[in-house]
N, C-alpha and C positions, 0 to 999 in steps of 0.2 A: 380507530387505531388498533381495536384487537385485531383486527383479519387481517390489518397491515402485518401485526406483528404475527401473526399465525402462520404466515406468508412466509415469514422470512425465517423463524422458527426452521420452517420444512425446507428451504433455501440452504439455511444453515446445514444443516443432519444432509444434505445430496451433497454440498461441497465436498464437506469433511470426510465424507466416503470415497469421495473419488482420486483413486492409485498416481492417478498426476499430480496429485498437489504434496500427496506425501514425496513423491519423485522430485519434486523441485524443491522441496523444504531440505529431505536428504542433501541432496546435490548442494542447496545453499550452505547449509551446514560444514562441509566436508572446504566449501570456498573458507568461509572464515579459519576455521583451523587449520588452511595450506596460510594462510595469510602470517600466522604465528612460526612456520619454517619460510618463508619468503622475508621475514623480517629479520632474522639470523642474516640472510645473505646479505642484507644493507649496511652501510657505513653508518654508525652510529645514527640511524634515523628508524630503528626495529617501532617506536610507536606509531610514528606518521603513517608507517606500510603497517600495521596493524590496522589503525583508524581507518585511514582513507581506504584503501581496500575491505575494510568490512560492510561501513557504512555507501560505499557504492556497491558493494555485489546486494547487501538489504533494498535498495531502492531498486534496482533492475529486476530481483527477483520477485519483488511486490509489483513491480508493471506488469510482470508476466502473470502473475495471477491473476491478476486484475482484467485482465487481456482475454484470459483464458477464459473464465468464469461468465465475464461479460459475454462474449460471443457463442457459449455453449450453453448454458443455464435455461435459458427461453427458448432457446428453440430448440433445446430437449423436452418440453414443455409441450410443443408443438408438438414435434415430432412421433412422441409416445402417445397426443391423442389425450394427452391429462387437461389440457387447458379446454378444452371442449364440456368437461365435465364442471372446471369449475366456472366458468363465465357464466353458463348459465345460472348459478347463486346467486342470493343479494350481496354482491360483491363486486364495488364497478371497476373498469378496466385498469383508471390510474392506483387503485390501491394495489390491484395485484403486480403493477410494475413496480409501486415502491417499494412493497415487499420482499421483489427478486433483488430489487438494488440494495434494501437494506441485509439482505441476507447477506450478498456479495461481500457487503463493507465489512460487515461484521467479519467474516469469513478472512478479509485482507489483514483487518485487526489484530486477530489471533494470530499469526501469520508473523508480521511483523513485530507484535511483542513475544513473540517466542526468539525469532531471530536477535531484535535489539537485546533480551535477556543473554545469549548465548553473546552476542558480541560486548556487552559490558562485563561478561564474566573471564574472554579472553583477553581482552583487554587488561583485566586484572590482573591476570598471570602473566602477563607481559610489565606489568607495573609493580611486581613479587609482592601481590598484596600479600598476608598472614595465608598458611599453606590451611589449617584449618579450615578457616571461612571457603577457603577454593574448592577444599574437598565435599565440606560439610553443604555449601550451597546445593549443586547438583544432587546429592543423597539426599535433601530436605525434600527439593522440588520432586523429586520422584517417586520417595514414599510419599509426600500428598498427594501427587495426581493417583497412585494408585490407589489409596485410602479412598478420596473422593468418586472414581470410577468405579469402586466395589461398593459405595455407600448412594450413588445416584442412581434413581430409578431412571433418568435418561442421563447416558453418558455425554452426548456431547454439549450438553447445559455445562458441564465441570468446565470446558475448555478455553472460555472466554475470561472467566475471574481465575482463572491457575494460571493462563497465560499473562496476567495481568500482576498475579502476585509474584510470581517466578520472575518480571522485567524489575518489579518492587525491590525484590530480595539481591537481586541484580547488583539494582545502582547501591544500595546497599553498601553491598562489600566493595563498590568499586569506589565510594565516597571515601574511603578510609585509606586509600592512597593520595598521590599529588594530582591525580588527571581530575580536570574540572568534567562532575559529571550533568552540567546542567545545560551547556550546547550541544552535548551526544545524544539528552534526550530532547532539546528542540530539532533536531536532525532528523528524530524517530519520529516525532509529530508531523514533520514537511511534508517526510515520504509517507503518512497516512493520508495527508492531505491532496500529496501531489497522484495518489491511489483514489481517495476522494472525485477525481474529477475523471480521470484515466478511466473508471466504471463508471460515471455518465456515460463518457462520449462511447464507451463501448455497448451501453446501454442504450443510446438514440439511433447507433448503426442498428444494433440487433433487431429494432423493434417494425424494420420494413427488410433487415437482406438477411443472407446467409450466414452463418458461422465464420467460413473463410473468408467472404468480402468484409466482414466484422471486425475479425480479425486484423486483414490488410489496413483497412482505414482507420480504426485505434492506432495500431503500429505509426504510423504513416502521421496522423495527428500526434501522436507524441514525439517524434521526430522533430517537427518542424516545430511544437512549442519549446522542446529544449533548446530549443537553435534560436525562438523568438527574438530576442534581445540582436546577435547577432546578422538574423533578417532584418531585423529595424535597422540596422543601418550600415545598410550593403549602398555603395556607391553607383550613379549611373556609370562612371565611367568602366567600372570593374568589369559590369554584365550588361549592359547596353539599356537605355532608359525604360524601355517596354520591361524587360524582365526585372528589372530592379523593381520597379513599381506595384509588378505585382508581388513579388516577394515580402514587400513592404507591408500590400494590404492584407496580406495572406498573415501574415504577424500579427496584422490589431485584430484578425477575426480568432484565430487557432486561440486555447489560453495559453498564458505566457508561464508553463511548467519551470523554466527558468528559476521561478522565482521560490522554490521547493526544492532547490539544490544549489545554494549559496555557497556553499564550499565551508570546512572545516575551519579557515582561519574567519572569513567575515563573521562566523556563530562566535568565537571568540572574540574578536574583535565587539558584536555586540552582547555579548555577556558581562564585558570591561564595563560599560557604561548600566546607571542603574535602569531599570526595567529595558533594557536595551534589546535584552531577546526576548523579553516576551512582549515588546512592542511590536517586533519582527513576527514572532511566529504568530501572533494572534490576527496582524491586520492580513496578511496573508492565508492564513486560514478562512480568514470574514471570506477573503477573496474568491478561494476554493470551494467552499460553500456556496456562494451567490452563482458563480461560473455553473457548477452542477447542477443548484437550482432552477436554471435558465436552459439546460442541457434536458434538463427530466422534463420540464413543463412541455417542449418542443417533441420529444419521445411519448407522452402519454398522448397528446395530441394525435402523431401518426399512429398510434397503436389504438388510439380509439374506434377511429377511420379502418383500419385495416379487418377486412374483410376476411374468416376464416371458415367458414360456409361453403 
């Protein structure tokens, strides 16, 4: 497990470097607080267009990362001529793919609890928590991180427990208003989850094609699992037997991403009942899990095989 984790260490520190991902954090950023003036325009429903606009532009942009990272990580690997140097190590093939995937994950992690922090904290000022706590949150989280960044001998070690205690201090202050904040962060778990698997499948294209066919068929596989539920049961008469069918089967193979964006009232709905969301989020998770697991096994397989000589 160290070389896994040495692996993904160095995985971790290329992501973090790279100007796209701060590009799409920004960008996501600047979505949820247009989400805070788009809520002003609505008829007494400013939380619903807070909510639901936050926690959809968070899951979109965590595919995209996911997408991203998946499809360019290794086969920059390749490309730079690094991977030649380490294969030859006692180091065997599949560890160095779980290393790329756990970097990736980690990498989506930070990512999404930076976001989910930033959206539990808008939230809050949409729910007039205490104007203290709103100010004081944001000035806490950033003299720590810079505290931490001037006191770590590697910087990007800080960014996984600051982004973790900044989501902490989050719900926090957002507990101390009316908004129930324990289906917003099973929402925040889905979409790690539904990220979870999103980097397999981007990880088992990458490991025989290109970047951009990588790309395309991620894209392309999460498409058609968010749609899963609604491919299972598409009618012959609709699309003619033949094409129904296979849509059908194309459903039981793709994972069924569906199930990682239940929508803001079914997490309520199972919060109402006791262990109700965290029976949801956890067998689902099992789910995401086993799906990736079955993703990677089928990846380290072709990448063992694959010929770089």
């Amino acid at each position: 497990m160290g070389r896994v984790w040495a692996i993904a260490i160095n995985t971790f520190r290329e992501a973090v470097r790279d100007k796209v991902l701060y590009g799409v954090l920004s960008f996501a950023v600047l979505v949820l607080f247009f989400s805070l003036a788009l809520a002003e325009l609505s008829l007494n429903q400013q939380r619903r267009v807070v909510l639901d606009i936050g926690i959809a532009s968070i899951s979109f942009f965590s595919v995209v990362i996911a997408i991203f990272l998946g499809s360019s990580l290794l086969y920059k690997e390749i490309e730079r001529k690094t991977l030649y140097v380490i294969l030859p190590k006692p180091i065997r093939r599949w560890e160095f793919l779980a290393g790329k995937y756990v970097g990736i994950v980690v990498t989506a992690l930070v990512f999404i609890a930076i976001m989910g922090a930033i959206q539990l904290w808008v939230t809050a000022v949409q729910a007039d928590a205490p104007a203290v706590q709103l100010v004081g949150l944001p000035v806490a989280a950033l003299a720590l991180l810079a505290f931490a960044l001037w006191r770590a001998k590697d910087r990007t070690a800080v960014l996984l427990p600051w982004s973790l205690a900044f989501l902490a201090g989050a719900a926090a202050v957002l507990s101390g208003t009316d908004v129930a904040v324990a289906p917003l962060l099973g929402a925040l778990s889905l979409i790690f989850g539904e990220v979870i698997v999103v980097s397999a499948v981007a990880l088992l294209f990458s490991s025989f094609s290109t970047p951009f066919l990588t790309g395309a068929f991620t894209l392309g596989v999460w498409v058609v699992g968010r749609n899963a539920d609604l491919l299972a049961a598409m009618r012959d008469r609709a699309l003619g037997p033949a094409l129904a069918g296979f849509l059908r089967g194309l459903a039981r193979v793709v994972p069924n991403l569906h199930l990682f964006v239940p929508g803001r009232h079914a997490l309520d709905q199972h919060a109402a009942t006791p262990s109700g969301l965290y029976d949801y989020v956890g067998t689902t998770m099992a789910y995401g899990l086993g799906y990736a697991l079955l993703l990677f096994v089928i990846a380290s397989l072709i990448f063992r095989r694959r010929d770089f000589l």
